[in-house]
C-alpha positions as CSV (number, residue, x, y, z in Angstrom):
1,X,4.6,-11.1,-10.7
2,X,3.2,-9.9,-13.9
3,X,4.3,-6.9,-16.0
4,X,1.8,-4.0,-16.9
5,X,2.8,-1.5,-19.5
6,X,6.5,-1.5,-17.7
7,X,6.1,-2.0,-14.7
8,X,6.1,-5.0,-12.2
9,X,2.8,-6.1,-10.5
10,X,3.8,-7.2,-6.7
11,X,1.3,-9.5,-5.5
12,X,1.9,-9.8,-1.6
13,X,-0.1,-10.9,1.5
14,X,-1.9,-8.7,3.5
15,X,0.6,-9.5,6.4
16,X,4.0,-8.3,4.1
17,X,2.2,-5.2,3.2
18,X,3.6,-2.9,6.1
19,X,7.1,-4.3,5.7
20,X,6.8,-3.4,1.7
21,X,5.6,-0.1,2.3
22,X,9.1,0.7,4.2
23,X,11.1,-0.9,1.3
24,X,8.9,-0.4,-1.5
25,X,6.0,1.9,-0.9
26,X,5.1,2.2,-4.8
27,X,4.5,-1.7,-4.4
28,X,2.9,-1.9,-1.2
29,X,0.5,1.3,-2.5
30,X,-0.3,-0.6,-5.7
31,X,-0.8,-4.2,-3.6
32,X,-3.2,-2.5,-0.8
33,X,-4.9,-0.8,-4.0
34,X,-5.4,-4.4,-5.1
35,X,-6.5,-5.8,-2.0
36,X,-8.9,-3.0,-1.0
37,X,-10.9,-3.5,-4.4
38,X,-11.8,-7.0,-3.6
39,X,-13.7,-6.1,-0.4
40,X,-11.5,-7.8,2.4
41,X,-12.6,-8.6,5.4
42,X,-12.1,-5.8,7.9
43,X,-8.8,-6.8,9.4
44,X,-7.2,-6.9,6.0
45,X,-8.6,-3.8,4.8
46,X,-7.2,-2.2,7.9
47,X,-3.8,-3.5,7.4
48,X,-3.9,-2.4,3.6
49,X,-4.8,1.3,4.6
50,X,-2.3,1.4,7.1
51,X,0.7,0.4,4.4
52,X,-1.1,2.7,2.0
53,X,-0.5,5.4,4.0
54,X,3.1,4.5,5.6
55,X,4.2,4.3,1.9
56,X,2.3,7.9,0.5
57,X,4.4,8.8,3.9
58,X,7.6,7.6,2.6
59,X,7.1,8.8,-0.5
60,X,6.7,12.5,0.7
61,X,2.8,12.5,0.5
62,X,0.9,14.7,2.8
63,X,-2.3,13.4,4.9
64,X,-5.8,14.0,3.9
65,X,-6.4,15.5,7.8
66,X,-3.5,17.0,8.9
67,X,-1.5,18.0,5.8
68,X,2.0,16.5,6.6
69,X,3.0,13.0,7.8
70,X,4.4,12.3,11.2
């Protein structure tokens, strides 16, 4: 963990990602962020969109498609 202009940089494995975005979504946006700008393999990069968008979900964030989260 490292800190960046006050707040905390979560580094977590692909795998913890979906769990974080439940818990922590800000953390779990920023780590798939992270992830998805190193070019991942496409099982990774799958799992980091999915907890990207489970935490803009939790967070209240609408989809690009359908305008609401369900």
């Amino acid at each position: 963990m490292s800190t960046n202009q006050g707040y905390v940089e979560v580094t977590a494995a692909p795998e913890d990602l979906l769990t974080l975005a439940l818990s922590r979504p800000h953390d779990a946006i920023s780590g798939a962020r992270r992830l998805l700008a190193n070019g991942p393999p496409q099982f990774t990069a799958s799992i980091a969109h999915q907890a990207r968008g489970i935490g803009l979900c939790q967070l209240g964030a609408s989809t690009p498609r359908s305008g609401r989260c369900s």
